[in-house]
TORLO-143107 format. One line per field, with one value per residue: residue number from 1; residue in three letters; x, y, z of N, C-alpha, C in turn. Coordinates in Angstrom, 3 decimals, always signed. Example, Ala and Ser with C-alpha at 12.3 -4.5 7.8 and 13.67 -1.06 7.14 Angstrom:
<recs>
resi = 1 | 2;
resn = ALA | SER;
n.xx = +13.190 | +12.850;
n.yy = -5.690 | -2.250;
n.zz = +7.800 | +7.080;
ca.xx = +12.300 | +13.670;
ca.yy = -4.500 | -1.060;
ca.zz = +7.800 | +7.140;
c.xx = +13.200 | +12.900;
c.yy = -3.300 | +0.030;
c.zz = +7.800 | +7.870;
</recs>
This chain:
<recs>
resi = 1 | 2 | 3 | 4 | 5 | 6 | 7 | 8 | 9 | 10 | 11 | 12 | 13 | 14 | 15 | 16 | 17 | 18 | 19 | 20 | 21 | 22 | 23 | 24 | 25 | 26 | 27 | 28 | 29 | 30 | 31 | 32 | 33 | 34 | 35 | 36 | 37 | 38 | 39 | 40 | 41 | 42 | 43 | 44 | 45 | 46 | 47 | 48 | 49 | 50 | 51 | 52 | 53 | 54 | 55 | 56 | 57 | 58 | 59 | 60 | 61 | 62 | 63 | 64 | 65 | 66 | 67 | 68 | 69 | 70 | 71 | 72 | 73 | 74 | 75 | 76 | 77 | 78 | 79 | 80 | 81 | 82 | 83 | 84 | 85 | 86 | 87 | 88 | 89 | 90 | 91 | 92 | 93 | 94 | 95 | 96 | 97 | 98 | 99 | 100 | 101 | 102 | 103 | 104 | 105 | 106 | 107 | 108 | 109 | 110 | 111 | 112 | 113 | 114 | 115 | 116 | 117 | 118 | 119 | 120 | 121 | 122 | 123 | 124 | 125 | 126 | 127 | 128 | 129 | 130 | 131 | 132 | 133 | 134 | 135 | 136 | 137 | 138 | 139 | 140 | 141 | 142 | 143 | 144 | 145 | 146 | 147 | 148 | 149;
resn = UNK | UNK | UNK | UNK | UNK | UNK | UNK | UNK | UNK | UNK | UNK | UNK | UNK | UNK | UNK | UNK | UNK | UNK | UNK | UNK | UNK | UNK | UNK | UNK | UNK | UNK | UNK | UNK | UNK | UNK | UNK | UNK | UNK | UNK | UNK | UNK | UNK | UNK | UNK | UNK | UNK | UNK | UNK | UNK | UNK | UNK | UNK | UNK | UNK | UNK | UNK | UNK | UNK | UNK | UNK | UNK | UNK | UNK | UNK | UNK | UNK | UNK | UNK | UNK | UNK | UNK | UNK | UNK | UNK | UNK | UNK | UNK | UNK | UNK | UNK | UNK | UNK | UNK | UNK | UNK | UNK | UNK | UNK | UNK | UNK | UNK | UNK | UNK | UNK | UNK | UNK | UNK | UNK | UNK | UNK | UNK | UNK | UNK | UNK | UNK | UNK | UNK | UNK | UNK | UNK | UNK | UNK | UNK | UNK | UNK | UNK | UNK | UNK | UNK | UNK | UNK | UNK | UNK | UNK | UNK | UNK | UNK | UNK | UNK | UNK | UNK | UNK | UNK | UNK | UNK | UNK | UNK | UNK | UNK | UNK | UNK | UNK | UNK | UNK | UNK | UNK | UNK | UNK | UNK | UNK | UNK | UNK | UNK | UNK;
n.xx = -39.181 | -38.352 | -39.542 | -42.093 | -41.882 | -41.614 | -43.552 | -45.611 | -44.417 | -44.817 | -47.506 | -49.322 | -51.412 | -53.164 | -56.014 | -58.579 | -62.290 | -64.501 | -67.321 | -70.788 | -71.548 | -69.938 | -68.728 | -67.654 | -64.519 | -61.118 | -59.181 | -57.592 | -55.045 | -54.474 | -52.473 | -54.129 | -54.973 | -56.137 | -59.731 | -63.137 | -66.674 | -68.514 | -65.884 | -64.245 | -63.085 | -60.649 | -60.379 | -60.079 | -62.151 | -63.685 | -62.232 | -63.635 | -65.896 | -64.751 | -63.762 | -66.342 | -67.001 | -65.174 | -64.992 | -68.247 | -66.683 | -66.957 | -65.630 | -62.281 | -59.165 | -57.219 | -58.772 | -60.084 | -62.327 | -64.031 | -65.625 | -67.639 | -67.690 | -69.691 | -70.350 | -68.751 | -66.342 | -68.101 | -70.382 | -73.709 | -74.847 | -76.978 | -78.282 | -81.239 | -85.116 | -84.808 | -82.973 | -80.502 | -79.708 | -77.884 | -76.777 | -79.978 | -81.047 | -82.863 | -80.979 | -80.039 | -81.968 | -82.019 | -81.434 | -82.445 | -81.630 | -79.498 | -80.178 | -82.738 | -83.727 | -81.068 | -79.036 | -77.370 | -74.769 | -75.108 | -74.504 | -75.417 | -75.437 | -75.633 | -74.333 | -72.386 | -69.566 | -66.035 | -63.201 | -61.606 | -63.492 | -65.397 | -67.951 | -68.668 | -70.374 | -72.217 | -74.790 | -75.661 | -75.894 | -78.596 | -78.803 | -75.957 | -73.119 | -72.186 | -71.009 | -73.642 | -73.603 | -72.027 | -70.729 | -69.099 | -66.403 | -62.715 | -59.764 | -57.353 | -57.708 | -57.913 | -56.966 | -56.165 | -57.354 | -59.431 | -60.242 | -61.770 | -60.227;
n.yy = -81.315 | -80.016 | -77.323 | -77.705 | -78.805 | -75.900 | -74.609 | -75.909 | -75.391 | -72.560 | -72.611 | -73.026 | -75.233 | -77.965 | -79.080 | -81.602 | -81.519 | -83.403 | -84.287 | -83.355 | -80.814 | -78.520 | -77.335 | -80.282 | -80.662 | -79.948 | -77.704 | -74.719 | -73.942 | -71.372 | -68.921 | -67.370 | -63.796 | -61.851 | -62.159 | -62.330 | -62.060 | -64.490 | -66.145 | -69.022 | -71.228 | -73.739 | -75.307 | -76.910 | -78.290 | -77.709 | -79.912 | -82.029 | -81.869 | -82.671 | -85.664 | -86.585 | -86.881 | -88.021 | -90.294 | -91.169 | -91.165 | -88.782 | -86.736 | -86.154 | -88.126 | -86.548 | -84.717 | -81.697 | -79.269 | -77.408 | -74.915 | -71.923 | -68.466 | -67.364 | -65.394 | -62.537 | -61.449 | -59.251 | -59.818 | -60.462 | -64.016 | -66.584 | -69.306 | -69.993 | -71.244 | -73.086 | -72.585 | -70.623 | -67.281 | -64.402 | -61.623 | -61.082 | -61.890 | -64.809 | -67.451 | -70.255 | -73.604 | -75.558 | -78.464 | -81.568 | -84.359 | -86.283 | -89.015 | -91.490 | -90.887 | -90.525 | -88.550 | -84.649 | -83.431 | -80.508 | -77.262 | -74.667 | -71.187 | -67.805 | -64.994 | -61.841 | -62.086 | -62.374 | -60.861 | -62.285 | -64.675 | -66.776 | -68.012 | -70.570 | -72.177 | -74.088 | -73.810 | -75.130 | -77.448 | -78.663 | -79.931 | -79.846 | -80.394 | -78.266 | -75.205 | -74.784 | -76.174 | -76.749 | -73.829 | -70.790 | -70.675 | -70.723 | -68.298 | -68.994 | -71.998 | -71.747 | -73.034 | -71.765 | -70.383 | -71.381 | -71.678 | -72.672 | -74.419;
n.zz = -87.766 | -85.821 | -86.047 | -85.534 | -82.900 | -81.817 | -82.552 | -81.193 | -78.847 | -78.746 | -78.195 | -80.245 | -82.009 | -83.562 | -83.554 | -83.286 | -83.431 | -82.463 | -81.359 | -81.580 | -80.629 | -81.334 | -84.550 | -86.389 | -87.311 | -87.896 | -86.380 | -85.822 | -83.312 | -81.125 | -79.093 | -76.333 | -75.632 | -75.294 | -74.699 | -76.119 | -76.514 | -78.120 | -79.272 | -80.217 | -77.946 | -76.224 | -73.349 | -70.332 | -68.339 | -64.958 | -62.385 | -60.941 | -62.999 | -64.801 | -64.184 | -64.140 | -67.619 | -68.150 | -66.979 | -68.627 | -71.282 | -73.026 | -73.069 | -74.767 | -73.596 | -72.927 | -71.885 | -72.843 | -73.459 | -76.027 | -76.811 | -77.187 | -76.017 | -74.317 | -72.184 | -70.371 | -68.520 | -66.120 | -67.036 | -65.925 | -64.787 | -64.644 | -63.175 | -63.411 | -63.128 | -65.089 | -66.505 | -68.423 | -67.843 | -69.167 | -68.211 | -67.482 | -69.830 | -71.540 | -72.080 | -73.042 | -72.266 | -69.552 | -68.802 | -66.558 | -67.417 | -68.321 | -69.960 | -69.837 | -66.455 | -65.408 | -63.893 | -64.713 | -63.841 | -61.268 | -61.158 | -59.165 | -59.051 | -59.764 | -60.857 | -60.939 | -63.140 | -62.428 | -62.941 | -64.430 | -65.101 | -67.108 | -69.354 | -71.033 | -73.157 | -75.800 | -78.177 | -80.141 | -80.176 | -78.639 | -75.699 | -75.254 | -73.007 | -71.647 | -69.645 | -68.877 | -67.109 | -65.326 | -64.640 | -64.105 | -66.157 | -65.289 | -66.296 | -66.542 | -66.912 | -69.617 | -72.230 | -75.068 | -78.579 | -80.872 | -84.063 | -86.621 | -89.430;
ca.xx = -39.561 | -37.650 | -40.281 | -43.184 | -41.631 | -41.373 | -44.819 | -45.990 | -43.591 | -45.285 | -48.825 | -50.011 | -51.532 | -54.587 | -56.879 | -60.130 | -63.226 | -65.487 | -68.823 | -71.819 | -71.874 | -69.287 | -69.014 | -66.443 | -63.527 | -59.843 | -59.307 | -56.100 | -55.390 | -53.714 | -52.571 | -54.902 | -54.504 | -57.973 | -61.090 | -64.212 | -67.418 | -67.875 | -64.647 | -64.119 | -62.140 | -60.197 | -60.541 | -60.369 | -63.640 | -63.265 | -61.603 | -64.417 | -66.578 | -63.759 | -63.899 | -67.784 | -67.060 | -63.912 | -66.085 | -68.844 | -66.269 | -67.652 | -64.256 | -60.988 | -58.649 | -56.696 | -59.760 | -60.218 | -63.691 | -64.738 | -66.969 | -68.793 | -67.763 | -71.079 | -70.217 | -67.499 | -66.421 | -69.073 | -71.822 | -74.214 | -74.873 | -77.747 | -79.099 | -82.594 | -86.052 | -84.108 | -82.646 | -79.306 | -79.775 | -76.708 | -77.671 | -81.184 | -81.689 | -82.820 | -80.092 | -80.045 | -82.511 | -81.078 | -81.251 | -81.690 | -81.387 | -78.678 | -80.572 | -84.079 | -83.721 | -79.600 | -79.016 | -76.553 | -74.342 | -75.858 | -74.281 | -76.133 | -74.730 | -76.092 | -73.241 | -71.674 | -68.588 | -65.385 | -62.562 | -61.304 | -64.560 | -65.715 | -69.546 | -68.527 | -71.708 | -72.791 | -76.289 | -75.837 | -76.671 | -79.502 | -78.454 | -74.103 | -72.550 | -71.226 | -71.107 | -74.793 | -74.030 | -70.629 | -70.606 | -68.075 | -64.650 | -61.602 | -59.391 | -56.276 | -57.858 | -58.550 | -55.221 | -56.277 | -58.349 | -59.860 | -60.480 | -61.770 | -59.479;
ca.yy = -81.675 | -78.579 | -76.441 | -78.574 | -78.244 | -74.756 | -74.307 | -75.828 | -74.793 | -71.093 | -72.580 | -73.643 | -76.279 | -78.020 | -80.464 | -82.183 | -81.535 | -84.750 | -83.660 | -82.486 | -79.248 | -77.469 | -77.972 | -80.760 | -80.674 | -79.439 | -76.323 | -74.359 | -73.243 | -69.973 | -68.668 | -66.117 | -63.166 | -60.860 | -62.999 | -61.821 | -63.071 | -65.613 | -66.652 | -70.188 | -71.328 | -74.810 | -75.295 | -77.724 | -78.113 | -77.967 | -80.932 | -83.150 | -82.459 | -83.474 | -87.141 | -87.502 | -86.704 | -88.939 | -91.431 | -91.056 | -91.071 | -87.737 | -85.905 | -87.374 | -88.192 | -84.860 | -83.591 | -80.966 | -79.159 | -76.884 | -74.283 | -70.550 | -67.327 | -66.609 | -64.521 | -62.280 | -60.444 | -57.948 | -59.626 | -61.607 | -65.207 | -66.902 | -70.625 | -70.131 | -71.656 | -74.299 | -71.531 | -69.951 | -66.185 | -63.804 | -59.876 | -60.989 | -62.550 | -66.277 | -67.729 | -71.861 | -73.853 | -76.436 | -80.302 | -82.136 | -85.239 | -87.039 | -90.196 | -91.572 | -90.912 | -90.302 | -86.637 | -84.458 | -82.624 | -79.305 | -76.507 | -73.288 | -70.032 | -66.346 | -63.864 | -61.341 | -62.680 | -61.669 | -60.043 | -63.881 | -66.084 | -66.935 | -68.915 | -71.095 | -72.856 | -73.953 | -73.955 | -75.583 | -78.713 | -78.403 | -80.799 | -79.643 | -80.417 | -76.942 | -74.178 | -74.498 | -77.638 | -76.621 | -73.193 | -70.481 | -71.289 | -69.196 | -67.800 | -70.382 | -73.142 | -71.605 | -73.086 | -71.260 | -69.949 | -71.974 | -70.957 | -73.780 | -74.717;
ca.zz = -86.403 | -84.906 | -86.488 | -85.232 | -81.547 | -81.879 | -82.841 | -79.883 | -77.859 | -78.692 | -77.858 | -81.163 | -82.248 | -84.466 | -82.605 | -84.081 | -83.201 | -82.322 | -80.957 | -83.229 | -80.480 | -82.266 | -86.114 | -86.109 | -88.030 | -87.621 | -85.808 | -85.812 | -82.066 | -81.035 | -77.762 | -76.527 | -74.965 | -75.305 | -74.709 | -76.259 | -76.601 | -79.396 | -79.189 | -79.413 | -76.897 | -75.665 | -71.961 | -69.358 | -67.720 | -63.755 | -62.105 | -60.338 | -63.824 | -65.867 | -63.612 | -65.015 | -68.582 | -68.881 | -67.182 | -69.348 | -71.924 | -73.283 | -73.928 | -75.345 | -72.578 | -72.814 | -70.962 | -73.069 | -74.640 | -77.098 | -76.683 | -77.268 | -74.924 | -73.948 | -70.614 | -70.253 | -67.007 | -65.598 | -67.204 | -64.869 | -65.437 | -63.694 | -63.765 | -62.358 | -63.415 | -65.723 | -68.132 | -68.122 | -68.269 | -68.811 | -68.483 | -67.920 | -71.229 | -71.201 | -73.398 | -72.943 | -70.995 | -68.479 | -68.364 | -65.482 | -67.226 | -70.083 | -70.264 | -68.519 | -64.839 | -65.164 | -63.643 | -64.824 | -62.391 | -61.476 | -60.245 | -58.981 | -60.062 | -59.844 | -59.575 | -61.653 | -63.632 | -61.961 | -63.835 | -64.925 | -65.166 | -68.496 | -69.036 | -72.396 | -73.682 | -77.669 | -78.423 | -81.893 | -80.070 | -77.194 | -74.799 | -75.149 | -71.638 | -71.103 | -68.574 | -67.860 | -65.348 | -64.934 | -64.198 | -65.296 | -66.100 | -65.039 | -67.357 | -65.968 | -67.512 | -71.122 | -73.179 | -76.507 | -78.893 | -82.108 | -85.711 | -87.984 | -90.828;
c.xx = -39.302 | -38.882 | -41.876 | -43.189 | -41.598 | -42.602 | -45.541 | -46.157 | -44.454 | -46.753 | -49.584 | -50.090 | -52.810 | -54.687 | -58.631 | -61.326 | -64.747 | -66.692 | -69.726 | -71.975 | -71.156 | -69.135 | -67.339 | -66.177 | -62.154 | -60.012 | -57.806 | -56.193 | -54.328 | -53.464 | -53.246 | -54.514 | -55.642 | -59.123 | -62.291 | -65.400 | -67.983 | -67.001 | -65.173 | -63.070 | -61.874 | -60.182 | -60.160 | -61.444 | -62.693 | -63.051 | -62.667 | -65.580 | -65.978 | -63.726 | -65.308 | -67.720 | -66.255 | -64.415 | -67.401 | -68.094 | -66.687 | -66.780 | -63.377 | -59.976 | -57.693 | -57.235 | -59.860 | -61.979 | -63.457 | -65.452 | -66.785 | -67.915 | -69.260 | -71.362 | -68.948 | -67.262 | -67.060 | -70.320 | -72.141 | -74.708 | -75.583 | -78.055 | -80.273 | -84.211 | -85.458 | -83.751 | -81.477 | -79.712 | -78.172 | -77.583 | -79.485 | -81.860 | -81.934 | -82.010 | -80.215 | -80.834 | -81.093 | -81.547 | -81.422 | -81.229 | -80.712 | -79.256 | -81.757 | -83.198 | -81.675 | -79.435 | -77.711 | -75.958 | -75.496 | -75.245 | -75.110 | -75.142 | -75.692 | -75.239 | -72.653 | -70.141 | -67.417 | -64.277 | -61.810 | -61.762 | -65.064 | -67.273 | -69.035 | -69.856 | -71.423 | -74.288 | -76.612 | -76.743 | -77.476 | -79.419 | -76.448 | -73.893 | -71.747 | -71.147 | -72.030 | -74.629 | -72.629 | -70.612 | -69.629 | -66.689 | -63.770 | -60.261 | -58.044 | -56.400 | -58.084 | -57.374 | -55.896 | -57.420 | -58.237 | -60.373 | -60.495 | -61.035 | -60.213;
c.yy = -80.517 | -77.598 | -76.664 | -77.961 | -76.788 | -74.212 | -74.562 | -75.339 | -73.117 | -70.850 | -72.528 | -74.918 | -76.426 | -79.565 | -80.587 | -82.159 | -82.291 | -84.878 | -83.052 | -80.800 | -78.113 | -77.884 | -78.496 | -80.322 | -80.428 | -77.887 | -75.862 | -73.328 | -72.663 | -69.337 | -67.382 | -65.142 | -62.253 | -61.705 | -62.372 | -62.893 | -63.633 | -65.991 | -68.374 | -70.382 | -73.055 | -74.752 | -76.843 | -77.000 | -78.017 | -79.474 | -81.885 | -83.245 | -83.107 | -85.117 | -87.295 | -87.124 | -87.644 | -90.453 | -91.626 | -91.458 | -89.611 | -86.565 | -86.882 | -87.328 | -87.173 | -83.711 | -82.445 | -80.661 | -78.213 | -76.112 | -72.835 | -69.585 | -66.820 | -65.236 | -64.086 | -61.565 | -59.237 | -57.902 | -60.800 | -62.202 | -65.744 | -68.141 | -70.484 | -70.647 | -72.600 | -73.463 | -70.938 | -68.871 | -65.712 | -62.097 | -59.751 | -61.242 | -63.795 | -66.167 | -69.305 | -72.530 | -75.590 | -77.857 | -81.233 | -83.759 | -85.865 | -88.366 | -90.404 | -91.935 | -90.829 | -88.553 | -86.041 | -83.816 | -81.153 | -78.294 | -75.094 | -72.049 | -68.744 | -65.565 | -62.630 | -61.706 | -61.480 | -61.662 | -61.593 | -65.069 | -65.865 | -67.809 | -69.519 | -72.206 | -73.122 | -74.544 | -74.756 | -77.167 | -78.427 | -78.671 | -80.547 | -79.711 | -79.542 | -76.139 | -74.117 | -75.651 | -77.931 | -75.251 | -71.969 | -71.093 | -70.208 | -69.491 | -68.461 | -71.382 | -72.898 | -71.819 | -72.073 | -70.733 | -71.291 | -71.522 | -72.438 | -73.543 | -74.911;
c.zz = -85.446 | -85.137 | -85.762 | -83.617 | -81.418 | -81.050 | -81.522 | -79.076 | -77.049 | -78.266 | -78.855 | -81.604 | -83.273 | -83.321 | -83.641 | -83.318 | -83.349 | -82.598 | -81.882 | -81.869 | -80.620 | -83.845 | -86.143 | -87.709 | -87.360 | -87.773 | -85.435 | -84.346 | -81.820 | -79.340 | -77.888 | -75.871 | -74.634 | -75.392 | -74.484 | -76.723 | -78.011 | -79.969 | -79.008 | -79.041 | -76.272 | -74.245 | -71.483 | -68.423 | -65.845 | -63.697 | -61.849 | -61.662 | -64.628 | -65.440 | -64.461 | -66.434 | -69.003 | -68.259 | -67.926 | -70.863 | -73.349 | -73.580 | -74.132 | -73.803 | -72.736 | -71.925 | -71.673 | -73.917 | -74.934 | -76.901 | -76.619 | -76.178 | -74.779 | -73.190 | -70.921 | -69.134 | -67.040 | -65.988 | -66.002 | -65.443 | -64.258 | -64.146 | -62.726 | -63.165 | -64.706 | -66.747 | -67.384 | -68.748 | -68.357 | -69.091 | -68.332 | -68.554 | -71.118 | -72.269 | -73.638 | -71.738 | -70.884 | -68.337 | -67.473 | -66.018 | -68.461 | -70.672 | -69.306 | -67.110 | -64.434 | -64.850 | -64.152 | -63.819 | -62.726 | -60.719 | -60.309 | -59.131 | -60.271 | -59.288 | -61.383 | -61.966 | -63.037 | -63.005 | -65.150 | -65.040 | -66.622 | -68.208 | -70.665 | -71.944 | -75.649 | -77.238 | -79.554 | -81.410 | -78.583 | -75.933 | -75.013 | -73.795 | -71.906 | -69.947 | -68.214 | -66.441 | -64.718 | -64.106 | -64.936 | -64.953 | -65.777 | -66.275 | -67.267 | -66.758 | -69.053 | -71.899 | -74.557 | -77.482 | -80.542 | -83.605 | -86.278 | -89.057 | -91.835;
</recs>
């Protein structure tokens, strides 16, 4: 048990992975310290999206997701004509809707990533509630990094 607490203690852990938009299973999580892109990464989403996801029931009540480094500071990240560009590239188009006539949030977003904003997305699934209707995340909220077991 001492060993267990430790582990923690040091910012490790394993958590399960639910969702078909990362490849569930058990994931052994690591504190990070260098965040590059395709990293996966544990987060808390921002605060007022984290209210429509945990109402939705759409994360586990931990509030935590899952997801991609797409963006890393100094690239630019745009949501414009229903597509998330980064650098100019279309990378993921955009959603407005999770169900007939239900909107998802939407936030607007064209800026160059500042030294501690991140853009986490997965593409594996088309429709993933990530950073395109969120926005980026700051580097505060990222508890860890993930490695499938």
């Amino acid at each position: 048990a001492l060993v267990v607490l430790f582990i923690e203690h040091a910012g490790f852990g394993i958590t399960y992975q639910v969702t078909s938009s990362m490849q569930k299973g058990f994931y052994w999580l690591e504190p990070i310290n260098n965040i590059k892109r395709d990293d996966t990464v544990v987060f808390y989403p921002p605060h007022n999206i984290s209210k429509f996801l945990l109402k939705k029931h759409w994360i586990p009540d931990d509030g935590l997701l899952m997801k991609k480094v797409f963006a890393i500071p100094g690239d630019y990240v745009c949501k414009k004509n229903n597509y998330i560009w980064i650098n100019q590239k279309k990378v993921a188009k955009v959603y407005r809707y999770y169900d007939s006539k239900k909107l998802l949030p939407s936030e607007k977003f064209c800026l160059v990533l500042s030294k501690n904003q991140y853009l986490l997305m997965s593409t594996k699934v088309k429709r993933s509630f990530d950073g395109r209707y969120f926005g980026p995340v700051d580097r505060s909220e990222i508890i860890g990094k993930g490695d499938k077991i």
